[in-house]
N, C-alpha and C positions, 0 to 999 in steps of 0.2 A: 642579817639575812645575806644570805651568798649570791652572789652576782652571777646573773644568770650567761654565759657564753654563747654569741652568737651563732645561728645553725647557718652553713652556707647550703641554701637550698640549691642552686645552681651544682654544686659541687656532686649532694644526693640527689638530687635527680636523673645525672649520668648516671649514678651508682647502681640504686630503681632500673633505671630502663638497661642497662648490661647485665645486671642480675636476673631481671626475668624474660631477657629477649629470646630466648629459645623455647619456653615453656607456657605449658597450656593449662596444666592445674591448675584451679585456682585456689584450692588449699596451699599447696606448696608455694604458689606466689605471695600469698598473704602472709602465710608464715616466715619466707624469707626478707619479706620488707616490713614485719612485724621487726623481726629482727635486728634490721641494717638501721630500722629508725629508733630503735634502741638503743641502739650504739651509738649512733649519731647526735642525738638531741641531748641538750642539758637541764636538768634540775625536773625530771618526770617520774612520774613512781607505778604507770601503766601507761599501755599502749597494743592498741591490738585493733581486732575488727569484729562487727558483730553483721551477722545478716538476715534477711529476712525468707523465715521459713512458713507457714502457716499462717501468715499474716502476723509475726511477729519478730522480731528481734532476738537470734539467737547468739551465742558465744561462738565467735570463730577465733582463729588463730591469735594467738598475744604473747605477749613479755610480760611477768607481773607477778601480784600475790590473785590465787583465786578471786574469779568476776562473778559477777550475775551473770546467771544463764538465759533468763527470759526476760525480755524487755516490752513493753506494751510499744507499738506504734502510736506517738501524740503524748508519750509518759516519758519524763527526766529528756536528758539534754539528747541522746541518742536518740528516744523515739521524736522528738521534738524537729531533730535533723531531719528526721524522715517527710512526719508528719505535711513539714514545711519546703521539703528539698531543698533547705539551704544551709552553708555551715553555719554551727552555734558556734560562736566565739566568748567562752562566759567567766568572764574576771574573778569572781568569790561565786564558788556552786555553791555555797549556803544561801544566797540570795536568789539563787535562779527558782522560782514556785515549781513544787511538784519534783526537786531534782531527788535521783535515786542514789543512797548512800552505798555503794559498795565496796569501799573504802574508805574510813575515816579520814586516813588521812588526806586524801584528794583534796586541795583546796579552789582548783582553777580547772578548768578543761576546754579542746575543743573538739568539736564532731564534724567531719568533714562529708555527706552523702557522696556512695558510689551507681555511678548510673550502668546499666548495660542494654540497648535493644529502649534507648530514652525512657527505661523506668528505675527508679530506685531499686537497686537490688542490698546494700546494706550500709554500712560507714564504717570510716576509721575512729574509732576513740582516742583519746590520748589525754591521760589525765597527772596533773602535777601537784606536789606537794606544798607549792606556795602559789599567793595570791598574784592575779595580775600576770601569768608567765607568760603566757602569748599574746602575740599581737596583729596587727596587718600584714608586716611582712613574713608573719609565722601559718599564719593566713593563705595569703595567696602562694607560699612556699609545700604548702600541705595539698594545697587544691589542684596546684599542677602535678605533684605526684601521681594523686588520685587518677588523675586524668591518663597518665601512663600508665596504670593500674587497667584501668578501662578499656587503654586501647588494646589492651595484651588479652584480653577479655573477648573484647569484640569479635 
């Protein structure tokens, strides 16, 4: 197994907040920090965002091979983030009950909820090809993004 390379989240976080400090879309900021944390992160095989239209979970912006488009709210580890308002942090997604395959390969993922106006409005996904890829500090590295995310939002 290849050794996974530590993300300096401190570092992407300036990166985040001077990439979207000017801008108001929130297509265009999703898609540009889909991006920057594509580049940035090691041993991931998607990444992107999904948000919630109709009362459900739709595909927004990503890095990747084709996603699921429609996600139930309370189904697999995204709607789950919702469901719950908290991130899923989930070691082996074959074990997680209920998780949605749309990518064989995925083997680990986390989902981070984005809030706007203190309601969930959608998440980041971010799913890897081996077990066990994230962690706490992968964790709280993802969650303060979001948070810049948000406030660009606001």
């Amino acid at each position: 197994m290849l050794e996974v390379t530590e993300t300096n989240y401190d570092l992407l976080q300036k990166q985040v907040a001077g990439l979207i400090e000017d801008e108001s879309n929130m297509i265009a900021i999703l898609s540009n920090v889909s991006a920057l944390l594509n580049d940035s992160i090691d041993q991931i095989n998607w990444i992107g965002f999904y948000l919630i239209e109709d009362n459900e979970l739709i595909l927004g912006p990503f890095q990747g091979h084709p996603a699921c488009v429609h996600i139930a709210i309370g189904k697999g580890v995204c709607g789950t983030a919702v469901a719950q308002d908290k991130t899923q942090l989930v070691e082996d997604v074959n074990a997680f009950p209920g998780h949605i395959a749309c990518d064989a390969n995925s083997k680990s993922e986390i989902v981070v909820p984005i809030h706007k106006d203190n309601n969930v409005i959608g998440v980041l996904d971010i799913d890897a090809p081996i077990t066990n890829r994230f962690n706490n500090e992968d964790k709280q590295g993802l969650e303060a993004i979001v948070k810049i995310i948000e406030q660009q939002l606001s």
